[in-house]
N, C-alpha and C positions, 0 to 999 in steps of 0.2 A: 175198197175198205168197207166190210161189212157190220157195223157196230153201230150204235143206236147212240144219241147225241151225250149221255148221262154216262158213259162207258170211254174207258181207256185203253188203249193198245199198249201192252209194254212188250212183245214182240212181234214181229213183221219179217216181210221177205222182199231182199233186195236185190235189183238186178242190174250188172254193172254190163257196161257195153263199151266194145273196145279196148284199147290197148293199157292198161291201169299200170305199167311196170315201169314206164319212161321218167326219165327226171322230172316231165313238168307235172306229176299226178303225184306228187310226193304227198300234198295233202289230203288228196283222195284217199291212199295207203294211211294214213293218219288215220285220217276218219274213220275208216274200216276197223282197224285195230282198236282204236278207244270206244268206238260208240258201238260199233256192229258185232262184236265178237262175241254175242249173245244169239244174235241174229242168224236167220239162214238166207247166206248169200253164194248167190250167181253169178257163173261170167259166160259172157260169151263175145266172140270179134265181132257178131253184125247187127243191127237194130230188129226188135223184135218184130214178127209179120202178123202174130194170130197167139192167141192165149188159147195153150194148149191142158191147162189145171184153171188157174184162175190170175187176178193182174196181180204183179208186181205193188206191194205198197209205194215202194221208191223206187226208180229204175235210173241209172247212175251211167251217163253218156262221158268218156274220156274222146274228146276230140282232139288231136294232137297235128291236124293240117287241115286248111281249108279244104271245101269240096269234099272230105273223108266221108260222109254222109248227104245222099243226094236229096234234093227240095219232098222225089215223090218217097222216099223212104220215110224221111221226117215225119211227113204229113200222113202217110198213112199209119206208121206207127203209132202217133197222138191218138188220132182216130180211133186206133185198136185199143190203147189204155186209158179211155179219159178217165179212169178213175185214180190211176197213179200217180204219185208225186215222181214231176220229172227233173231233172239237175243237166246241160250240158256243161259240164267242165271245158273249157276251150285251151290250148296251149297257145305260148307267144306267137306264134306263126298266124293265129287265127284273132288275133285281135283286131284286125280294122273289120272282121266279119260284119258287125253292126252296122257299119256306115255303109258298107257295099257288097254286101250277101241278105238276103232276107230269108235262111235257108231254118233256122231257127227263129222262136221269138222271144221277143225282149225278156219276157219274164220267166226261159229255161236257162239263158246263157248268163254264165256266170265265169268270170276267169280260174282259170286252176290254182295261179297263186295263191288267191282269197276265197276257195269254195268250203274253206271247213267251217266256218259261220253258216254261210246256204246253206250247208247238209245236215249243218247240227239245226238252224232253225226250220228243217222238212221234218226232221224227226218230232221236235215239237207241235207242227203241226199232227203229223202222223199219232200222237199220241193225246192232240187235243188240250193242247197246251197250250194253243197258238194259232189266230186264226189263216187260213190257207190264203196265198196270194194267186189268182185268178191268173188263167193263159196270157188272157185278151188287157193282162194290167199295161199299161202306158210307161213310159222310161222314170216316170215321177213317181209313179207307185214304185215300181222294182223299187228304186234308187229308198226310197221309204222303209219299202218291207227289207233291206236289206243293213237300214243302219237304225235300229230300234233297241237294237239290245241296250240296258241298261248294268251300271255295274252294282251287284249284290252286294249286300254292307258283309264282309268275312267275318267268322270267328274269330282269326288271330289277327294281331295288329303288327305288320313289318315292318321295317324301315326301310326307305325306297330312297334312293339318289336319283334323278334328272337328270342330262348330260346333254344341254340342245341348245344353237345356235339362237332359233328362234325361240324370241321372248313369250308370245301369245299363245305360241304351239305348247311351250313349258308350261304357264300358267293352265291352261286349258288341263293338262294332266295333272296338276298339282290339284285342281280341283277337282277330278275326276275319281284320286285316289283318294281323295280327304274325305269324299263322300260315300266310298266306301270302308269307310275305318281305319286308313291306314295315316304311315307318320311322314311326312314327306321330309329330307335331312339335306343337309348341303353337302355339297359335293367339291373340290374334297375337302374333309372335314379330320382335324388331328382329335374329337372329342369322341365323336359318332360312328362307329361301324357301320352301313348299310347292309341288309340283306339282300336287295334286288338291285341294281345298277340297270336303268330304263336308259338305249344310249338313242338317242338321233342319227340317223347315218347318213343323212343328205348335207352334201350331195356326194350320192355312191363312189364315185371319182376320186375322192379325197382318201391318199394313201395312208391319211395320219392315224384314220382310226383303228386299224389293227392294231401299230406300234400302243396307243392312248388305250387303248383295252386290253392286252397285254401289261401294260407298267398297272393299271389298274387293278387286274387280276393278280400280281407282287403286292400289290398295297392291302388289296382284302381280298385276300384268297377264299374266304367264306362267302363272300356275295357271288349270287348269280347274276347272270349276264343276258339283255333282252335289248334287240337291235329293234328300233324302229326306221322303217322306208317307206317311199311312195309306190316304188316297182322292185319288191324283190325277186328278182331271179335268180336261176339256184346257181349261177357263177359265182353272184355277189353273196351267198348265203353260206357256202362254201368258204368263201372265202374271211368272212367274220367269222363264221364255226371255230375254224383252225386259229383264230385269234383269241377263240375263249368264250364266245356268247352260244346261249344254249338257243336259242330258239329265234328265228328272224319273222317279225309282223307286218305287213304291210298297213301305213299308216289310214287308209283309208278304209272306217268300219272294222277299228281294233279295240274295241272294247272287252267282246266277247273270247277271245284269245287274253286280254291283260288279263282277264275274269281266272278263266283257267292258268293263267302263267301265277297268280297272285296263289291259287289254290293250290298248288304244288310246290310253293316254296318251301322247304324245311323248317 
């Protein structure tokens, strides 16, 4: 990234690696579409060896099974880009990666479930919006630079429904929207329409919440539909979809997603 501190990038070139097509890169495919389709982007199946033009601003790893990527590719790829911002998206397969592979470091891996935050906040950096988090950052830093986003007060004001077992978890969003301008309403309510219906889905296993968001969607068929989880996988995401919710967030570092879920609402 060639620009002088006082200067902004509003376009760049991205370069994605590996298989982006599988079900667990759905958000990778997101992100691509929303943020990048201005952009000039890359693909290719294997990690890059040598910059043959110039580096990648972002370079965008789909890792979809352990070992898919060996220690000495990793490492010399890094090596060849250090000026790139790098992303590995990891699929479920590769999650206990951390605790017993060291094949990646703490501060590229990021799960695929929850990568479109990461890629949206690389972009910010990329564009100097947002300061860059370090290779060598430690699991407290990631864990930092990953949950910062804040939610922006909206122009329009919705009315928002709650739908959650847990009390502190409800409260916590109820203040989270109210501080971004919005109305928070009861649920259900014979006075108040809601616009957004925010449901809690945990724990995954519980057959009732299709049925409960479906009679919901009969009740106010205007309001849209927003699953909140701990681990959404695209079984269980699937499986709310066809129930009626537009979009599933994983509970952990959904701010920036409510942000955008809140900005599209009609």
């Amino acid at each position: 990234m060639n620009f002088t501190p006082n200067q902004r990038q509003t376009r760049f070139d991205i370069l994605v690696v590996g298989d982006v097509s599988t079900n667990e890169m759905q958000q990778v495919r997101s992100f691509l579409n929303s943020t990048a389709e201005d952009q000039k982007v890359s693909c290719q199946p294997d990690l890059p060896y040598r910059s043959r033009y110039h580096d990648p601003d972002l370079i965008i790893v789909c890792q979809n099974w352990p070992d898919e990527f060996s220690v000495r590719d990793v490492r010399n790829s890094l090596a060849t880009f250090p000026l790139s911002r790098w992303v590995c998206c990891y699929g479920v397969w590769c999650e206990s990666d951390g605790r017993n592979r060291d094949i990646w470091l703490h501060s590229v891996r990021v799960a695929a479930r929850t990568c479109f935050d990461r890629l949206a906040h690389e972009v910010a950096v990329i564009t100097r919006k947002s300061p860059p988090l370090p290779l060598t950052a430690s699991r407290d830093e990631v864990f930092a630079y990953d949950h910062t986003a804040t939610m922006i007060r909206q122009h329009a004001r919705n009315r928002i429904a709650i739908v959650s077992p847990d009390r502190e978890f409800r409260n916590w969003l109820c203040d989270l929207l109210s501080e971004a301008g919005q109305e928070v309403v009861d649920f259900p309510s014979s006075d108040i329409s809601p616009e957004l219906i925010i449901w809690d889905t945990d724990p995954v296993d519980d057959d009732r919440f299709p049925e409960r968001i479906t009679e919901a969607k009969r009740q106010y068929p205007q309001a849209e539909g927003i699953a909140l989880m701990h681990m959404p996988h695209v079984q269980d995401a699937v499986r709310l979809k066809n129930a009626g919710i537009r979009s599933v967030i994983c509970k952990l570092g959904c701010e920036q997603q409510l942000i955008e879920a809140l900005q599209s609402v009609p």
